[in-house]
N, C-alpha and C positions, 0 to 999 in steps of 0.2 A: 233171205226171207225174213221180212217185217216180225215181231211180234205181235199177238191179235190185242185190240184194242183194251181188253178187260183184264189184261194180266198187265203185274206190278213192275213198273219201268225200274230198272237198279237207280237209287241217287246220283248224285254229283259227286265225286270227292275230291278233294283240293289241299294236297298236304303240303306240310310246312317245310323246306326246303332248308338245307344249311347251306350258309353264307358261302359264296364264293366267290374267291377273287378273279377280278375282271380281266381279259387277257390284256388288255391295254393298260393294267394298272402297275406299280411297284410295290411289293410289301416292305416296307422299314423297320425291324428292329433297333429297337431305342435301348440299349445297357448304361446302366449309370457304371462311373468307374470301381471300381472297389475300393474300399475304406483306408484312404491316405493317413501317410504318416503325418504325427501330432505336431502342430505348429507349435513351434520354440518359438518368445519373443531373443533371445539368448543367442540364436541360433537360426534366423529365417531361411527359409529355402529361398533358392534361384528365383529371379523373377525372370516370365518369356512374357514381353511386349507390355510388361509393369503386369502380370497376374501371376501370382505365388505358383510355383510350377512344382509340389513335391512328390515325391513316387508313395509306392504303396507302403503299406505298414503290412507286418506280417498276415493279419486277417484279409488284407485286400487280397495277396496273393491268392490264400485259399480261396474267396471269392472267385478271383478270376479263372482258376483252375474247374468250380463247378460250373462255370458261365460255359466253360470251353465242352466239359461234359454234355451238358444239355443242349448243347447248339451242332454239335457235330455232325450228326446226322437231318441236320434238320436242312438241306438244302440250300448252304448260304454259297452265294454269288460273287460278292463284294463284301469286305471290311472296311468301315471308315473310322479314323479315331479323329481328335481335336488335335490342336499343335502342345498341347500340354501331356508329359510324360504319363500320369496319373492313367490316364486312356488308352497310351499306349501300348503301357504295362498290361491292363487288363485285357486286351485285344491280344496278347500274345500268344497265351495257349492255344485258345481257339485259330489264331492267325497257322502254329505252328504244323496242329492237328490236320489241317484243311489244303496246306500248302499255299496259303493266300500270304499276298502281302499289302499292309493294312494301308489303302490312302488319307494321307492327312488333307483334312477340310476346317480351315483356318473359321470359318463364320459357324466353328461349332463348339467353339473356345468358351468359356463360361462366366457370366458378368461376373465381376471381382466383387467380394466382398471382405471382410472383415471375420475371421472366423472367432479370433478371442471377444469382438464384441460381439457375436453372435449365442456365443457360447457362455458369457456373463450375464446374458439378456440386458445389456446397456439400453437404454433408454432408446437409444436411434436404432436399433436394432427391435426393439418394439414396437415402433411406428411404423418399422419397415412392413411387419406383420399385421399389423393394426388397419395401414392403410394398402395394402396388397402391391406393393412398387420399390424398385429397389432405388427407385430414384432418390430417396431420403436419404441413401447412406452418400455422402459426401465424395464427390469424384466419380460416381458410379454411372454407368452408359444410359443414355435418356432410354427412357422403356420404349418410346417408338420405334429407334435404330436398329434396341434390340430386337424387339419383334420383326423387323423389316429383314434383317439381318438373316434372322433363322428361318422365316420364312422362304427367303429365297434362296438358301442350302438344303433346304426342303426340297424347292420344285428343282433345283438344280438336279439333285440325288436322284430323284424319282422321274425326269427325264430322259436321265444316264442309263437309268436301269429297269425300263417300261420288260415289264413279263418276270423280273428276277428277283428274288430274296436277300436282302442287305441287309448286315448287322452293321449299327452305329454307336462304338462307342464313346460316347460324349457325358453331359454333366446337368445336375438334378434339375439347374435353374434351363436350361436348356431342354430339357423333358417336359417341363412345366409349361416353358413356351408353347412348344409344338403340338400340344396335348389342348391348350386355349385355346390355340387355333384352330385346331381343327373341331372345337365342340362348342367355341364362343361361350365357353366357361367367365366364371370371374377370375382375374391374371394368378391370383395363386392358390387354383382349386385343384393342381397338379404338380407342384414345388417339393412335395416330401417324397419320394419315389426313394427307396432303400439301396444303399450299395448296390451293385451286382444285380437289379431287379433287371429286369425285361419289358417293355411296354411296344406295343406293336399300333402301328398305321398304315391303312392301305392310302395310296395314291392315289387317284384316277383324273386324270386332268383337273380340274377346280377341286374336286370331293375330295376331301380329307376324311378317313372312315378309320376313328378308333377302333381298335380291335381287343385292346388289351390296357390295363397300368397294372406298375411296381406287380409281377410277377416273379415270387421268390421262391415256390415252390421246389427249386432246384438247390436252394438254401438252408433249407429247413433239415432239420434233425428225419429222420425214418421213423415214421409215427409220430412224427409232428406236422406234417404238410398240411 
């Protein structure tokens, strides 16, 4: 039975909806590794495929220890790390906790830089930041390869794993990439993501849909988050 024409019709209402991921999509978590031990020039670490391969320094561990707390229940499917230790390392607890074992994805290995001239701020290492490209530092992977590179360990990942939750532990300049890319940022408005942070992206065929950057609340002191 109709309402009579003189009485007050209820509004429209149209509520704002939280985000959900698409069934057809992958979600990615992006881990930077945990805080690597100090480069000795006295002493260098290993090199895997000519890039400095060193493990974690004691903080990285704890790092990687709350990475594995915070992720444990969180539904992960797949671990992937890079072919450098440093990732591997941090992917552990969490790998151990989970009963996962971690796949390594070579195009997710980290442009080589120069850490003692990054950390002296050398001149080339300023123009690096000045002009947003790591192509100034001498030897270094042209920025298009790179980007081609991560790109397509990207759709690779999120191919593999249409419907499921993947942690990736990989490296800051490599967060940085995948983070341009999917928001058409300028190339280094995603470069500084903190040890052990978390940064999330959904898949969905072409859509690249940030979710999150440098997430350390799982870092923080209690009552400091």
């Amino acid at each position: 039975m109709s309402a009579p024409d003189d009485l007050p019709q209820a509004a429209a209402s149209y509520r704002q909806n939280r985000f959900q991921v698409p069934p057809d999509a992958a979600e990615l978590l992006f881990v930077r590794h945990g805080e690597s031990e100090p480069a000795l020039l006295d002493a260098p670490a290993p090199l895997v495929d000519g890039q400095s391969d060193p493990g974690l320094a004691p903080e990285g561990r704890a790092q990687a220890e709350l990475v594995a707390l915070r992720l444990a229940s969180a539904g992960i499917d797949a671990i992937y790390v890079s072919t450098l230790r440093r990732t591997a390392e941090t992917a552990a607890p969490l790998a151990a906790r989970l009963g996962l074992v971690p796949r390594v994805e070579a195009a997710l290995r980290e442009v080589g830089l120069f850490r003692k001239m990054v950390s002296e701020h050398h001149p080339t290492a300023m123009r690096m930041w000045v002009q947003e490209s790591f192509e100034v530092i001498p030897g270094a992977e042209p920025a298009a390869e790179f980007a081609a590179r991560v790109r397509d360990a990207v759709a690779r990942l999120a191919a593999a794993h249409t419907g499921q939750r993947v942690v990736v532990f990989t490296h800051g300049g490599v967060i940085g990439q995948v983070l341009a890319l999917a928001s058409g940022s300028r190339p280094f408005a995603f470069v500084t993501s903190d040890n052990g942070s978390i940064s999330r992206l959904v898949v969905s065929g072409e859509r690249w849909i940030v979710r999150g950057y440098n997430d350390t609340a799982h870092l923080e002191p209690p009552g400091q988050g």
